[in-house]
C-alpha positions in Angstrom: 117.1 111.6 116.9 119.4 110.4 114.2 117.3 107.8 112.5 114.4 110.9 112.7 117.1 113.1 111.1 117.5 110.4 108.3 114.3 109.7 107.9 113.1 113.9 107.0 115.4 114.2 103.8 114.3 110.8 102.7 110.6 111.1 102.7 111.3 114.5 101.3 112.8 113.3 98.5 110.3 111.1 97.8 107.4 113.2 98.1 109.4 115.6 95.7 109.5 112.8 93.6 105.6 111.7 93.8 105.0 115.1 93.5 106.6 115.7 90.4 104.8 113.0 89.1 101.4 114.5 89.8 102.7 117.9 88.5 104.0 116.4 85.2 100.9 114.4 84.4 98.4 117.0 85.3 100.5 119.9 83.1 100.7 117.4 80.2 97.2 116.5 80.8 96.0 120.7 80.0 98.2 120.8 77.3 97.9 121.5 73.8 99.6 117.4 73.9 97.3 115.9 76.6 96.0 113.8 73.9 99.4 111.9 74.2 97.9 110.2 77.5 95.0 108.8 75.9 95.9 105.0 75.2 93.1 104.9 72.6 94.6 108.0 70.4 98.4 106.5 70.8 98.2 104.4 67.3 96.3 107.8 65.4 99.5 110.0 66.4 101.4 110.5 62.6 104.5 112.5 63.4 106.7 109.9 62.3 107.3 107.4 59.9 108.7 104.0 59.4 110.0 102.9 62.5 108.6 106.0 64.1 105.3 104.9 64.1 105.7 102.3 66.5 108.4 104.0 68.6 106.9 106.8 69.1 103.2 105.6 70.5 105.2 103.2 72.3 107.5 105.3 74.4 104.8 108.0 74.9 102.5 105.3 76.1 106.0 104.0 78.6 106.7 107.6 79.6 102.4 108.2 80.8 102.4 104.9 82.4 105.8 105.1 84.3 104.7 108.8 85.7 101.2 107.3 86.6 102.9 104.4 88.5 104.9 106.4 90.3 102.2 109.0 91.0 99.7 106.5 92.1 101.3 103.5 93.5 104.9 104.7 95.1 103.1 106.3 97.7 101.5 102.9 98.6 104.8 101.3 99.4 106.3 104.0 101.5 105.4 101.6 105.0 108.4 98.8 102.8 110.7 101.8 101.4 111.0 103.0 105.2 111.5 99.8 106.9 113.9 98.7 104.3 116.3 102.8 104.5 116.3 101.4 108.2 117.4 98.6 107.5 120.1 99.7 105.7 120.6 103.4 107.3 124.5 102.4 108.0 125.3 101.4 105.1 127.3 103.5 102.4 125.4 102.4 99.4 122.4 102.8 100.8 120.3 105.3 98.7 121.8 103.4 96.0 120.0 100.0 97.2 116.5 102.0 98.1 116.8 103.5 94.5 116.9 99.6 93.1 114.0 98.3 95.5 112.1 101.3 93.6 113.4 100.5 90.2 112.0 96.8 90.5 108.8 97.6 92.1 108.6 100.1 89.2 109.6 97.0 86.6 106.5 95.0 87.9 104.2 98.1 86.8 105.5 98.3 83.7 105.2 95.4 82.6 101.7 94.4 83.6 101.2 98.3 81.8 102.5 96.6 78.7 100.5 93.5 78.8 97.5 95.7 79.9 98.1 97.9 76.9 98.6 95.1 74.2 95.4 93.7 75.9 93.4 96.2 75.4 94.8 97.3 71.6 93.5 93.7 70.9 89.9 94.6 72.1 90.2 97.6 70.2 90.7 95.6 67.1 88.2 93.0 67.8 85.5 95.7 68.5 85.9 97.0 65.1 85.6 93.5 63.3 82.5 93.4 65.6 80.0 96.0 64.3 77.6 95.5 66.7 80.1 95.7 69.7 81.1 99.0 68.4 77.8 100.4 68.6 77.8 99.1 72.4 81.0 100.1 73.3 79.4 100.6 76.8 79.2 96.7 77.3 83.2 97.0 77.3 83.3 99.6 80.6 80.5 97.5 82.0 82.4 94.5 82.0 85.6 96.0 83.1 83.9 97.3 86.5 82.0 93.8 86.8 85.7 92.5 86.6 87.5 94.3 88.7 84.0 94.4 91.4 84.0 90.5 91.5 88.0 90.6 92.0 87.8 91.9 95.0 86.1 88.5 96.5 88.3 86.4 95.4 91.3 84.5 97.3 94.6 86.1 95.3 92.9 89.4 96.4 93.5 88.8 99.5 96.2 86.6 100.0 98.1 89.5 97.6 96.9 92.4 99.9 98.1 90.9 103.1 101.9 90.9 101.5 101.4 94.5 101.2 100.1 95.3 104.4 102.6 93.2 106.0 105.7 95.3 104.8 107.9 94.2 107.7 107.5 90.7 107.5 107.9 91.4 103.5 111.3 92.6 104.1 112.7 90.0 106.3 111.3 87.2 103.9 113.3 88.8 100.7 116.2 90.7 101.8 119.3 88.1 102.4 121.9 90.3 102.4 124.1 88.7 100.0 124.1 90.0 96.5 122.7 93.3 97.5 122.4 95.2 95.0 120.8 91.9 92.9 118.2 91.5 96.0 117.5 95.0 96.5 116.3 95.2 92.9 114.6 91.8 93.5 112.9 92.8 96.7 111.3 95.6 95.2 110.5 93.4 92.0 108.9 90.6 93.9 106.6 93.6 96.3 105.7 95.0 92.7 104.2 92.0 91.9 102.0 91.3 95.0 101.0 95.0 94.2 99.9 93.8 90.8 98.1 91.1 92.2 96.3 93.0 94.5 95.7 96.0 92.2 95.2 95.0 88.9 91.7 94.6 88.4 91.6 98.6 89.6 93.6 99.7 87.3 92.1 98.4 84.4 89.6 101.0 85.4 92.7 103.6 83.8 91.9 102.0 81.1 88.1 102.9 80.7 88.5 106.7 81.5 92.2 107.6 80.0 95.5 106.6 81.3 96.2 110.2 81.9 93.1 111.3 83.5 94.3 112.9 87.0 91.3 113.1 88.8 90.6 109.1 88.2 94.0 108.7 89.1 93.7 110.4 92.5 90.6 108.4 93.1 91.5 105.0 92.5 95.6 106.4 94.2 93.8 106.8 97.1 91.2 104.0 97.5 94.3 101.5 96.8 96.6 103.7 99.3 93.7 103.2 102.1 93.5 99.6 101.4 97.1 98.8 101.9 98.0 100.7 104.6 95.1 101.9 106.6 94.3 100.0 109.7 91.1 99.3 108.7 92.3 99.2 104.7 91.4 95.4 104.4 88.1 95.6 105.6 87.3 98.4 102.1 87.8 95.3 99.9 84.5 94.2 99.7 82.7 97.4 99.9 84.5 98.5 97.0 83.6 95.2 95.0 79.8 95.5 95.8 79.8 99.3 94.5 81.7 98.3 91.6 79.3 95.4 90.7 76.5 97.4 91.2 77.9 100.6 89.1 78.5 97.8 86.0 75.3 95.9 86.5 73.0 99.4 86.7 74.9 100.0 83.3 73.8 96.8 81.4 70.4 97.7 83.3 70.5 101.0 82.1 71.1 99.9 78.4 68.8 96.7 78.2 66.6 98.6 75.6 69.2 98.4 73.1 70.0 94.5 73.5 68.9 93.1 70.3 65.5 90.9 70.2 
């Protein structure tokens, strides 16, 4: 009864928090400052000057893509978070050394969101040296689902998405107990990264329809969330790369008319 007791507020807290999430992003989505979300608009916002203009794009762009991690992907690595508050259900410090595990698993996002970002600012600029490519823009969201379709074949797919469904074994392989604090923000560090492994490809598709856009965001939440966790999650993999494939390829298909002679 007592570890049930524990486990209630927990779980509430974190839904509150994944919650909020979904709440803020959709609210800043309808407002009159939705536009905020929108990776490709960042560098066109002129509130500021000087040092402004880079701060201010820059922690917008942090702020969207910390809210949309936690929306989409925290609720993917509840199976760790609850084995790990057992784990450590005695302890005094222990919502303290959850809260790290979250904070690194968190860091991982982030930073693969600032890579993504910087990634996709460089297309940007190359499409606009490119006349032609700008005029086909399309070839760009093509690609990216041919991408992320044929990622889901390959063998850091799935040696990435068994870490993540295999949360216990996760635990027990990264938590030493000494330095605890240190490996608590490690643990969750090192699961964020097998969750950007697995998870990447997917969510370069944010980056094709809007980083803010909610109702992609519940989409692709979800299809990652059944992957991980479900049962039967590992066997969605390649499904989900033949649709992709096929939605990119019926687009070049679809546009073949316009390939020049």
């Amino acid at each position: 009864m007592t570890a049930v007791a524990n486990r209630r507020p927990f779980l509430f807290l974190l839904g509150s928090l994944i919650t909020l999430a979904w709440l803020t992003l959709w609210v800043w989505e309808q407002s009159p400052y939705g536009r905020f979300l929108d990776h490709g608009q960042l560098g066109e916002i002129d509130l500021f000057t000087g040092a402004g203009e880079i701060l201010l794009p820059a922690s917008l762009y942090i702020a969207g893509w910390t809210l949309m991690t936690i929306a989409m992907m925290l609720p993917t690595t509840i199976p760790l978070l609850e084995i790990f508050r057992r784990l450590t259900a005695r302890r005094s410090d222990r919502g303290q050394l959850v809260t790290l595990v979250i904070a690194g698993y968190l860091t991982a996002w982030l930073g693969f969101g600032i890579a993504a970002h910087l990634a996709d600012w460089l297309l940007h600029e190359l499409v606009e040296q490119l006349r032609w490519l700008e005029a086909n823009a399309w070839i760009i969201g093509a690609a990216t689902l041919i991408l992320a379709g044929g990622f889901q074949f390959t063998r850091l797919k799935y040696r990435c998405l068994d870490k993540c469904r295999a949360p216990l074994s996760f635990v027990t392989e990264y938590w030493r107990g000494r330095q605890d604090r240190r490996n608590a923000l490690l643990l969750g560090l090192h699961h964020g990264i097998f969750c950007v492994g697995c998870c990447w490809a997917l969510m370069l598709l944010m980056f094709g329809v809007g980083v803010g856009n909610v109702g992609w965001m519940l989409v692709l939440g979800s299809v990652m969330a059944m992957e991980k966790n479900l049962p039967w999650g590992r066997n969605l993999s390649a499904p989900l790369g033949w649709g992709l494939l096929c939605w990119g390829g019926f687009i070049f298909l679809s546009h073949s008319g316009t390939w020049p002679s």
